[in-house]
C-alpha positions in Angstrom: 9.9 -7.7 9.5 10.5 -4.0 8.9 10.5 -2.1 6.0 13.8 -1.4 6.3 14.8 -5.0 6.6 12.1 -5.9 3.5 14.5 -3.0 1.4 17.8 -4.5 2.3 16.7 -7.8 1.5 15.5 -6.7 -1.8 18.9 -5.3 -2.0 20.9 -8.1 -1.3 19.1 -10.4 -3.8 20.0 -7.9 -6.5 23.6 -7.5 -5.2 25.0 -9.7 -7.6 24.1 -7.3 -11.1 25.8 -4.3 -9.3 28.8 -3.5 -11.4 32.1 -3.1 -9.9 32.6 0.1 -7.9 29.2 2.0 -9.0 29.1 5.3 -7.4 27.9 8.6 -7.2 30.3 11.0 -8.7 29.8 15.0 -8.4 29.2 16.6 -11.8 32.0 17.8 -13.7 29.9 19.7 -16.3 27.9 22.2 -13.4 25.1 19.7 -13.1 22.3 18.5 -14.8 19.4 20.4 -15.9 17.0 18.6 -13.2 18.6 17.3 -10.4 16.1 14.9 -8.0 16.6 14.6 -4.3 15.0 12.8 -1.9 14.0 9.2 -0.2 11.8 6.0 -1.0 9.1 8.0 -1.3 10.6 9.7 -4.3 12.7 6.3 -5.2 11.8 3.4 -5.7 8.6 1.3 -6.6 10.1 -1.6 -4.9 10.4 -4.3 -7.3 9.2 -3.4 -10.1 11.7 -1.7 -12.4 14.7 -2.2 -10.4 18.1 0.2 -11.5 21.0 -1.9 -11.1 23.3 0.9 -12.9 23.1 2.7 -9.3 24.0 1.2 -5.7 21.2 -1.5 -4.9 20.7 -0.4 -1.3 19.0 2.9 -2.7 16.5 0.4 -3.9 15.9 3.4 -7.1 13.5 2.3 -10.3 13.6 3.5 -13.3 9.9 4.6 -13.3 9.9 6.9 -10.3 8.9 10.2 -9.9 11.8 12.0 -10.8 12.2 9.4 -14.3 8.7 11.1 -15.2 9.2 14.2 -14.6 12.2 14.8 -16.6 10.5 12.8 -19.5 7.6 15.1 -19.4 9.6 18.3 -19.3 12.4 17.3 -21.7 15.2 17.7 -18.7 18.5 15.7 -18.5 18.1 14.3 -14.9 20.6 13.5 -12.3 18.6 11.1 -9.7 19.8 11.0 -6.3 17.2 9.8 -4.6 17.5 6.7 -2.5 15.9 4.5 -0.1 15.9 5.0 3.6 17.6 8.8 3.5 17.4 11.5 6.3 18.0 14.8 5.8 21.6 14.3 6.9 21.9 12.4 3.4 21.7 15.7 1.9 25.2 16.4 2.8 26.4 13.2 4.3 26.9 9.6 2.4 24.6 7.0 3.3 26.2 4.1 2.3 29.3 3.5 0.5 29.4 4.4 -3.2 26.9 7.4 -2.8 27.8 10.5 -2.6 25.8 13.0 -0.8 23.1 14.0 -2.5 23.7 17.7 -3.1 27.1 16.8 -4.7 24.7 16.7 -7.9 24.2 20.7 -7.3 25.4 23.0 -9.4 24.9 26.4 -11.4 23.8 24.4 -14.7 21.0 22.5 -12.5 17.4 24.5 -13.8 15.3 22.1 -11.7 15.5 20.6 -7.9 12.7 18.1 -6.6 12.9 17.4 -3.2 10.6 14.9 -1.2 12.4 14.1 2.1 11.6 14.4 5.8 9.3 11.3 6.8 12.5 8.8 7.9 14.0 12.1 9.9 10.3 12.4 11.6 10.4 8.3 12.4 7.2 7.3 10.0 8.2 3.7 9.5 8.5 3.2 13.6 4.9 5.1 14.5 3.4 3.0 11.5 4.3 0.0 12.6 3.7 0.7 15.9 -0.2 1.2 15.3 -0.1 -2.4 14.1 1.7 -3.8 16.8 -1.0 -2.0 19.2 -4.2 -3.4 17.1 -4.8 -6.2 19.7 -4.5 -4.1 22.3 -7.4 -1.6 20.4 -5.2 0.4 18.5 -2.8 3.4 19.1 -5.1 6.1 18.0 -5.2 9.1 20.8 -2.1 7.2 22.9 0.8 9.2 24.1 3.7 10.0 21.7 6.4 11.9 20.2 5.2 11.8 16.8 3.9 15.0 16.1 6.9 16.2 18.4 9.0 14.3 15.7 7.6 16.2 12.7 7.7 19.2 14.1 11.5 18.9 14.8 12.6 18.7 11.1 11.2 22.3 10.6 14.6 24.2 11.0 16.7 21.5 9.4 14.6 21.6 6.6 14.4 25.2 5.7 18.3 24.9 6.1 18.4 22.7 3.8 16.3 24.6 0.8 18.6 27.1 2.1 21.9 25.1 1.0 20.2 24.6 -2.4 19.7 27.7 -3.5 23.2 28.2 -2.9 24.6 25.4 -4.7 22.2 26.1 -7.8 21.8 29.1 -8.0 19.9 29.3 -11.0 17.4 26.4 -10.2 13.7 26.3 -9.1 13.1 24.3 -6.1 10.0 22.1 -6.0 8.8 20.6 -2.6 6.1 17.2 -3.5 4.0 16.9 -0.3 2.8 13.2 0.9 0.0 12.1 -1.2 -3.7 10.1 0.7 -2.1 6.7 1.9 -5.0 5.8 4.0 -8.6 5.8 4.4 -10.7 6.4 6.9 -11.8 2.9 8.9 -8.4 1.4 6.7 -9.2 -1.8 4.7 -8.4 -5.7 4.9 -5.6 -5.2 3.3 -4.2 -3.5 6.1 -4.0 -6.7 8.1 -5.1 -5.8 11.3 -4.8 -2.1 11.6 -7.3 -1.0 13.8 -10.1 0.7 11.9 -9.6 4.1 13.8 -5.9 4.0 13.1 -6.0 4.7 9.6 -7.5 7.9 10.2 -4.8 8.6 13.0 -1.9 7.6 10.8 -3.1 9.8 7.9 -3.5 12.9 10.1 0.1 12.9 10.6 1.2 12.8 6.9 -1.3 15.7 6.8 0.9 17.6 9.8 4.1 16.6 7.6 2.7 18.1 4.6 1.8 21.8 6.9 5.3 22.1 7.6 7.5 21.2 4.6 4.8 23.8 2.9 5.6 26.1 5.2 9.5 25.9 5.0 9.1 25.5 1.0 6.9 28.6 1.0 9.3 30.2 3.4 12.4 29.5 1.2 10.7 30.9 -2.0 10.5 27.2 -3.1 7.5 25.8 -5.1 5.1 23.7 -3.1 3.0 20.9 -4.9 0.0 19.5 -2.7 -0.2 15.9 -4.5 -3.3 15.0 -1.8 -6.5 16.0 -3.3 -5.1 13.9 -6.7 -4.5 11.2 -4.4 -7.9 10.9 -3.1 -9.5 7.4 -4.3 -5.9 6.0 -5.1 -4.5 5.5 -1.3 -3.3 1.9 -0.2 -7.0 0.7 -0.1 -7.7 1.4 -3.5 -7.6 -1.7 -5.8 -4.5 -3.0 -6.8 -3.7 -0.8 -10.4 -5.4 2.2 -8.9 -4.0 2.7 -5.6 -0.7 4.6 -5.6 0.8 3.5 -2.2 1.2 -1.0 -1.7 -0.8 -1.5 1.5 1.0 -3.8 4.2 -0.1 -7.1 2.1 2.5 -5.0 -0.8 1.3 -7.4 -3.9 2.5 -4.6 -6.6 6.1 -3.5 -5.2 6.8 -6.0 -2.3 7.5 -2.7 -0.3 4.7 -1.6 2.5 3.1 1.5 1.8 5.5 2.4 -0.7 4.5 4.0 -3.9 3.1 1.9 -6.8 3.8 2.9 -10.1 1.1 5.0 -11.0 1.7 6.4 -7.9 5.1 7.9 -8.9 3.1 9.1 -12.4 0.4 10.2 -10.3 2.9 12.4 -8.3 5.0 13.3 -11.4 1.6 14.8 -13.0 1.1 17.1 -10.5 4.8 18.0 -10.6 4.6 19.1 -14.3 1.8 21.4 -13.9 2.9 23.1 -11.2 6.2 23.6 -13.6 4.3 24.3 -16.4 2.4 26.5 -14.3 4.6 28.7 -13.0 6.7 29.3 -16.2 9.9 28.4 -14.5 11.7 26.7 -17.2 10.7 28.7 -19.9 13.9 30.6 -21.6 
């Protein structure tokens, strides 16, 4: 089962406490204060906390990243983060009843998160790949796109800080960068994974993080390294420490998805790199 499949069953069992025609709509008032964009990663935390006031395949909890951030800095937060987006969610919709994200963007918006890229760069696939490959040794050091893959979403995602400067004009843009999900030599918990994959796997979230910081930095955006806090909390770690489920997902019921104090790990850094820089003083 992938994780994609695990999300839309989690989804569909929910299904029946989404109210009538919930959707998206684009702000009326010139946007919220913080405006949150982005995928799982900045989403959901599976099962756990579960928003039923939004559309259900977005699989989006009400203690996520963005929910943490805007309770720390005192923002009113729009959240259009959701499951399973690409870049192209951005701008496009992704399923019915949500709007592209950026329709949330406007001249009143003081604060942009944005955590997106791994789906566009095909992390789920290459993941589960290197399981698929630990009885045949593993798939560390075997031919592949992948770092072919990251590299691609370079252009498209400058664009896209690009396109949100534009649309909110007046907000700071912060980039999160992947946090530690794995170990070197990987765990039990990993059921199976060969021991060398873990490192191999985690080298690429490393080559993800090197170029969103360099579009972010590039774009005049705020860049947030969230790995060194991560260190000692990756999927490994026990289970109310770690900040990412490992395969055996006993805490969200989502695969190397982010636990809970996982998203208030990442939200921390967040706020003091905010606080830091002074943006939303005025």
């Amino acid at each position: 089962m992938t994780l994609r499949t695990i999300s839309a069953a989690l989804a569909l069992a929910a299904a029946a406490l989404l109210p009538a025609g919930a959707a998206q709509a684009a702000p009326a008032d010139g946007g919220a204060d913080y405006v949150a964009l982005g995928d799982s990663g900045a989403a959901t935390t599976g099962a756990v906390n579960l928003d039923t006031s939004v559309p259900l395949l977005c699989l989006r909890s009400r203690t996520n990243t963005p929910h943490f951030v805007a309770e720390r800095l005192g923002l009113r937060l729009d959240d259009r983060t959701c499951s399973s987006a690409r870049l192209a969610h951005l701008t496009t919709s992704q399923y019915p009843g949500v709007a592209p994200q950026f329709d949330a963007l406007g001249p009143n918006t003081r604060l942009v998160t944005v955590h997106i890229g791994a789906n566009d760069a095909k992390f789920t696939n290459y993941m589960l790949g290197c399981h698929a490959a630990a009885l045949r040794g593993g798939c560390a050091g075997t031919p592949d796109n992948w770092n072919a893959d990251i590299d691609a979403i370079a252009a498209p995602y400058a664009a896209a800080l690009q396109q949100i400067s534009t649309l909110a004009p007046n907000a700071t843009i912060v980039v999160d960068g992947w946090p530690q999900y794995l170990r070197d030599g990987g765990c039990p918990e990993l059921l199976g994974l060969a021991a060398g994959d873990a490192r191999y796997i985690q080298s690429h979230f490393e080559r993800l993080n090197s170029v969103v910081a360099r579009a972010a930095t590039a774009q005049g955006a705020v860049y947030v390294d969230t790995r060194t806090a991560s260190i000692g909390h990756d999927a490994c770690a026990p289970e109310g420490v770690r900040w990412f489920d490992p395969l055996l997902a006993t805490e969200t019921l989502l695969p190397y998805h982010p636990t809970v104090q996982g998203m208030r790990g990442v939200a921390a850094e967040i706020v003091t790199a905010v606080r830091t820089a002074g943006v939303l003083a005025r």
